[in-house]
C-alpha positions in Angstrom: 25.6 -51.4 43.3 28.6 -49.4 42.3 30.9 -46.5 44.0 32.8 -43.4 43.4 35.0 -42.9 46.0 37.9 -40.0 47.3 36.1 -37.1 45.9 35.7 -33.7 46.2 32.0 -33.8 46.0 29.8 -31.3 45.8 26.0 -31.6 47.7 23.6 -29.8 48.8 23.4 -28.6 52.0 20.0 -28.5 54.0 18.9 -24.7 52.4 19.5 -26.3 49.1 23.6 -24.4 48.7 26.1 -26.1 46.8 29.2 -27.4 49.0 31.9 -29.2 48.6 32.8 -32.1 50.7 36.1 -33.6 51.2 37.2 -37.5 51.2 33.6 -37.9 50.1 32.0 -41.8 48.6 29.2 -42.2 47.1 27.1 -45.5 46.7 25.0 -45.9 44.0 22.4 -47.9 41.6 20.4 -45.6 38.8 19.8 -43.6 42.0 22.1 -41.9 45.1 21.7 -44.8 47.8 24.2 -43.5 50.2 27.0 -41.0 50.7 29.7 -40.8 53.3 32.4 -38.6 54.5 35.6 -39.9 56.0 36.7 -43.3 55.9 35.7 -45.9 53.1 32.2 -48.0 54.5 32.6 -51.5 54.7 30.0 -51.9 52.4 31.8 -50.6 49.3 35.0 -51.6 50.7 32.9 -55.3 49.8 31.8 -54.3 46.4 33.6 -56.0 43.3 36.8 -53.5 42.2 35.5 -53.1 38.9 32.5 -51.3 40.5 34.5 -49.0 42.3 35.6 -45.5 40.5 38.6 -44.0 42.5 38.0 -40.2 41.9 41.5 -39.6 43.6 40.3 -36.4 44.9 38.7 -34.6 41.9 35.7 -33.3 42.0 32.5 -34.9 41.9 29.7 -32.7 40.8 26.4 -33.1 40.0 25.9 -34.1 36.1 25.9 -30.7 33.9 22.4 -29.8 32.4 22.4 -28.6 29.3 18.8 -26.7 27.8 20.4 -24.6 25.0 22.5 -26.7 22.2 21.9 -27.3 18.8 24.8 -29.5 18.0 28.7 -31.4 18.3 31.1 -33.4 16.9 29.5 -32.9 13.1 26.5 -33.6 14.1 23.0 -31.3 14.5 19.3 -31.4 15.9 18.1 -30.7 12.1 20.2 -33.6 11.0 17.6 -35.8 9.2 19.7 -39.0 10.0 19.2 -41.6 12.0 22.8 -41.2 14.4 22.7 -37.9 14.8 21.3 -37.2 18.1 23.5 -40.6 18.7 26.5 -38.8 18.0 25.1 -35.4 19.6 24.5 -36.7 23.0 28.0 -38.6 23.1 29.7 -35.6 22.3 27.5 -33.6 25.3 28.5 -36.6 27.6 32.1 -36.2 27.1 31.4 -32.2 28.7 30.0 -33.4 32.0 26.7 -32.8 30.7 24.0 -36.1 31.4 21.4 -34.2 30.7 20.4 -31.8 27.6 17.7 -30.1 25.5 18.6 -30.6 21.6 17.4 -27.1 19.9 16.1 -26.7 16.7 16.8 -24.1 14.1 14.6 -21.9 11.9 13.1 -24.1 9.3 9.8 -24.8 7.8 7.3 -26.2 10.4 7.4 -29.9 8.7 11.4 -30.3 9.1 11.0 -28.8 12.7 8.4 -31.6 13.3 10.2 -34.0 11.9 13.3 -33.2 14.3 10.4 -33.2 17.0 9.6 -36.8 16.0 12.9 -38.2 16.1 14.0 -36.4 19.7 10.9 -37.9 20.7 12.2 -40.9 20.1 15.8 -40.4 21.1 14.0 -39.5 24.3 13.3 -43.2 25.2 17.0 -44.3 25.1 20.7 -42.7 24.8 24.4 -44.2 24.7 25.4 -40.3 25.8 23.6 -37.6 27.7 19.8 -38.0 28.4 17.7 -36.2 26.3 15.0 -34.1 28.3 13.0 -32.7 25.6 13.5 -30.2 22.8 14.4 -26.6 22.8 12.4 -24.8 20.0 14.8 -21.5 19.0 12.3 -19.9 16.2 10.8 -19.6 13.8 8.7 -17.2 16.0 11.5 -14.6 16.2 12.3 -10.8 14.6 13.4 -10.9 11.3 15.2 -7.6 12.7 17.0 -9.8 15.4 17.8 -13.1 13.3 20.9 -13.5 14.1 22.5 -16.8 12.7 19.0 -17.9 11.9 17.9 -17.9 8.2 15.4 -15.2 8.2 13.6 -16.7 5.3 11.9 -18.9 7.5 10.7 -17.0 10.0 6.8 -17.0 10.7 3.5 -16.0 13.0 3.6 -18.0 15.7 0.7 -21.0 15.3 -0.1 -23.1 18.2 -1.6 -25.8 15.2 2.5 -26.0 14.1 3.1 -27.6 18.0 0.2 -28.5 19.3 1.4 -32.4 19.1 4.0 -31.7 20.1 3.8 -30.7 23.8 5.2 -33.5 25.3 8.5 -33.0 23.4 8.9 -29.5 23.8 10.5 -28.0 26.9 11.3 -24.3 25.9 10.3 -22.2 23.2 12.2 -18.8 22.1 9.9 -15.8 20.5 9.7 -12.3 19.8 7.0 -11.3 22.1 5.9 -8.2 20.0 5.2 -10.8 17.1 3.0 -13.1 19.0 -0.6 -12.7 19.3 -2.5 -13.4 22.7 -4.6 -15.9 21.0 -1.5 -18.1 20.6 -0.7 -17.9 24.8 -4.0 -18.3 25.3 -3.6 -21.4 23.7 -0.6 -22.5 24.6 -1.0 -22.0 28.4 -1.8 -24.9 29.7 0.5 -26.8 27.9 3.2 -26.6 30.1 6.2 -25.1 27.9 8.1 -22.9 29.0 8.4 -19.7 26.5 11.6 -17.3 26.5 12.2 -14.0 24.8 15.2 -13.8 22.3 16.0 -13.2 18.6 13.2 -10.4 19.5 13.4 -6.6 18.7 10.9 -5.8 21.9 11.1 -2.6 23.9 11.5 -2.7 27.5 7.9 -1.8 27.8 7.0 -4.7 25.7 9.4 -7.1 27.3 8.2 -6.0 30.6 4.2 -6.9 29.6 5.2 -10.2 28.5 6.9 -11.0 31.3 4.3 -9.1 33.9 1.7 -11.0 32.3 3.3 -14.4 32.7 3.5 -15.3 28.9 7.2 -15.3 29.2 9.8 -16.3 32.0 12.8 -17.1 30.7 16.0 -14.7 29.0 17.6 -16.5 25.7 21.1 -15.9 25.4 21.4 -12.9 27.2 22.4 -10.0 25.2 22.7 -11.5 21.8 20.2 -11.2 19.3 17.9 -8.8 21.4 17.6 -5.1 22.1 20.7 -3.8 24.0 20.0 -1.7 27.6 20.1 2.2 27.2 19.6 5.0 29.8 16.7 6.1 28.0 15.8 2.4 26.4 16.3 0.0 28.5 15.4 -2.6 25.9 15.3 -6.5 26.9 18.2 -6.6 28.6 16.9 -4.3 31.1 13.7 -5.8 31.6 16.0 -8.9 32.1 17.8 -7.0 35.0 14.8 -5.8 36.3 12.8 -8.6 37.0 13.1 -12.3 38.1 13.4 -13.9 34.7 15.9 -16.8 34.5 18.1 -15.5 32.3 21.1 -17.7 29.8 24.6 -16.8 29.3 26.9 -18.3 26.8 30.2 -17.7 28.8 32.5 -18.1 26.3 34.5 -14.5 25.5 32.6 -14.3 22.3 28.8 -13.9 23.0 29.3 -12.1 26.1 32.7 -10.6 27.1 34.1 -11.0 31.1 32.5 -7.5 31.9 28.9 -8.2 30.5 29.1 -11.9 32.4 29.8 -10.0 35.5 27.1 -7.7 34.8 25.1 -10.3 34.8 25.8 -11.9 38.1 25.4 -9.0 40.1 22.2 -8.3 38.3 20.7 -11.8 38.8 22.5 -13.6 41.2 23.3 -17.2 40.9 20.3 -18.0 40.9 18.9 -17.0 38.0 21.6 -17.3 36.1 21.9 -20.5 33.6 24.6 -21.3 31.7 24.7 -22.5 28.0 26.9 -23.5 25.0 24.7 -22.9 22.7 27.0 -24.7 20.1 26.5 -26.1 16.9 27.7 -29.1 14.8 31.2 -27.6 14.6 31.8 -27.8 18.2 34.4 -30.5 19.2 35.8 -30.2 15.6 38.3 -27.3 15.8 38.7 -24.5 13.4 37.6 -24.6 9.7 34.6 -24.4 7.4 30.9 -25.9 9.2 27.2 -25.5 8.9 24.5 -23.7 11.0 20.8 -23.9 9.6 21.8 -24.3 6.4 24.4 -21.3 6.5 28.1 -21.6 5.9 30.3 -20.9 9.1 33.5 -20.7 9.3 35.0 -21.2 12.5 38.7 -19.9 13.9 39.2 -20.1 17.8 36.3 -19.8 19.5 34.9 -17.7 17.4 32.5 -18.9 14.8 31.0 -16.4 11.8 28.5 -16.7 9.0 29.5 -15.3 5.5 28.1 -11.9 6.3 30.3 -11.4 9.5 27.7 -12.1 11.6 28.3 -14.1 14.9 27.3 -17.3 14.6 26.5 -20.6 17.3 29.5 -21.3 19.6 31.8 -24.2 19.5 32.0 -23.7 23.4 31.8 -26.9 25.5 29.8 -27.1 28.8 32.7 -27.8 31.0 34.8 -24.7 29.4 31.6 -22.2 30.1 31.7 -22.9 33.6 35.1 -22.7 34.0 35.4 -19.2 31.9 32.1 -17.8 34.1 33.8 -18.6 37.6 37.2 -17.0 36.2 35.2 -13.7 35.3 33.0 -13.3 38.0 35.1 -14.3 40.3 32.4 -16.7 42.4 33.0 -19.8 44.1 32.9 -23.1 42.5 29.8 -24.4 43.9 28.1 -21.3 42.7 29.1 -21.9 39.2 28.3 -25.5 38.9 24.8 -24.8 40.1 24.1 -23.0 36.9 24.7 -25.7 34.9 23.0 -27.7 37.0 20.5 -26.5 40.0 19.0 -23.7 38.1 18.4 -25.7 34.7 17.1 -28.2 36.5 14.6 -26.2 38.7 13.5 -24.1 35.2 12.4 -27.6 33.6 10.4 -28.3 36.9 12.9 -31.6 37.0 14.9 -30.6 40.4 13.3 -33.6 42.2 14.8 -36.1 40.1 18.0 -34.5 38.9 20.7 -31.3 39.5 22.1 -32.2 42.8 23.8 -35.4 44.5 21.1 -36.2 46.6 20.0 -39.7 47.8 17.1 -41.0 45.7 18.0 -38.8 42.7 19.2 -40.2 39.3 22.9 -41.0 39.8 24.4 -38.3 37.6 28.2 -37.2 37.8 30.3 -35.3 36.2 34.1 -36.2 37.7 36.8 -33.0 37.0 39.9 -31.5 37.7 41.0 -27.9 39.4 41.0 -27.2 35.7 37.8 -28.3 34.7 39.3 -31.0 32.4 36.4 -33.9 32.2 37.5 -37.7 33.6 34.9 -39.4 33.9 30.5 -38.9 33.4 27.7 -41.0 35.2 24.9 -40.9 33.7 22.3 -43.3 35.6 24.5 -45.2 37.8 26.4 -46.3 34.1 30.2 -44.7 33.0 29.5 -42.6 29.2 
């Protein structure tokens, strides 16, 4: 049994709310067993010391979920090499985030499959974050909305090119006005969750897919989709005018402070998740990387293919929340349960991670007032 103890933690209340709660100590195994307010318990008072994490009143939070990345530290998803989701997941660890959906690029279906294959595998163990699944970001996309992906490789969408794959993949991203019903029809029962993005779709068309329950989720929010008008609302207004889940990468480049704040009052909190999105170059700092096979050059925060266009963020999960609570101006609590709550209740995983709650995986992510990362729990074991 092991402890953290003098935190700020933040738990759920009884409606499900995020709170904070002061002089807080939590017991734990690879679950919650106990948490207490107050005065040290006796029974981790009696634990051995090197099983006792003094938080010395940061903040304890629930582990950040990441479902949208697609790589850090030099490493990618694509990567055919045998460390890479290795190296990946430590670098996601050392965000907050113990949980995390590596997303593949536009490629050709067999080098998609064969990043399928080896997540698959990376699913069974981790030395970083836990790896839920895999996020599938094209090829079924608008050639018109590629953004950073390579366009060349951008196909009809195919149930054959995932059927055995189900059990791997979490969420996929299309254009809805490329994909045929026969290819819902299909996939429907096979529990995957699809979003619209990289999709040149009308409002109207937006609106049917997500009417018709093909569709339920938002990808990155504004980027690479069509932009709300008075007179065309495009995706982004069927976005605000439903109850789609929607992603934000908070990071001043994909979405400046007014569009996040948009956002919020649009949504809410709770159906607002928030991403990094980021690619291999993230943790590196500025200079010359790769996204899908396409040179970036990165400079700040902002990262650019050859052709201008933005590219992937280098954003880290811990900096996104921070940078979303300083724009919209919310409380603390709300922020941290889009990173966590709401990604976890979108994967249908809320029972077993997302929140401090007793019998959930011990997950933590220990921080500062200024978001700076100390320490991550992932299953009851420091990262």
């Amino acid at each position: 049994m092991k402890a953290i103890i003098n935190g700020r933690a933040i738990l759920a209340d009884k409606s499900g709310k995020f709170f904070t709660q002061k002089d807080a100590h939590i017991l734990f195994d690879t679950c919650v067993e106990k948490i207490f307010a107050g005065d040290i318990p006796s029974e981790i008072l009696n634990l051995p010391e090197k099983n006792i994490t003094d938080a010395k009143n940061k903040y304890v939070s629930p582990g950040f979920i990441n479902i949208h990345a697609h790589g850090a530290l030099g490493a990618d998803t694509m990567d055919e090499t045998k460390d890479a989701l290795e190296i990946f997941a430590k670098a996601q660890s050392s965000m907050g985030v113990t949980s995390f959906l590596p997303t593949t690029m536009s490629y050709d279906i067999p080098r998609v499959q064969r990043a399928f294959n080896r997540i698959k595998k990376a699913m069974e163990k981790s030395s970083g974050a836990k790896i839920l699944g895999a996020n599938m970001e094209g090829p079924y996309i608008s050639k018109t909305r590629a953004g950073a992906q390579d366009a060349k490789y951008i196909k009809q969408a195919d149930f054959s090119d995932i059927e055995n794959f189900t059990d791997v993949i979490k969420i996929i991203t299309l254009a809805p006005e490329t994909v045929t019903d026969d290819f819902f029809k299909k996939a429907e029962k096979s529990g995957i969750i699809f979003s619209i993005g990289h999709s040149d779709a009308t409002y109207e068309e937006a609106l049917d897919a997500i009417k018709s329950g093909k569709v339920s989720h938002i990808t990155h929010l504004y980027n690479a989709m069509t932009p709300f008008h008075h007179r065309k609302p495009g995706i982004v207004g069927a976005a605000f005018d439903t109850e789609v889940t929607a992603e934000i990468i908070a990071d001043n480049v994909h979405s400046l402070p007014t569009a996040q704040r948009l956002a919020y009052k649009m949504k809410g909190i709770e159906k607002i998740i928030l991403i990094t999105d980021s690619m291999r170059a993230s943790c590196l700092g500025d200079g010359i990387s790769e996204l899908g096979g396409q040179k970036v050059t990165v400079k700040g925060n902002l990262a650019t293919l050859e052709n201008g266009a933005i590219a992937g963020s280098v954003a880290k999960m811990n900096d996104v929340i921070r940078i979303f609570k300083e724009n919209t101006g919310i409380k603390l609590e709300e922020a941290i349960e889009a990173a966590t709550k709401n990604p976890a209740k979108l994967l249908k995983m809320y029972d077993k991670i997302g929140s401090i709650e007793t019998d959930k995986s011990a997950d933590f992510a220990v921080f500062d007032d200024e978001f700076n990362i100390f320490t991550t729990v992932i299953d009851g074991e420091i990262v």
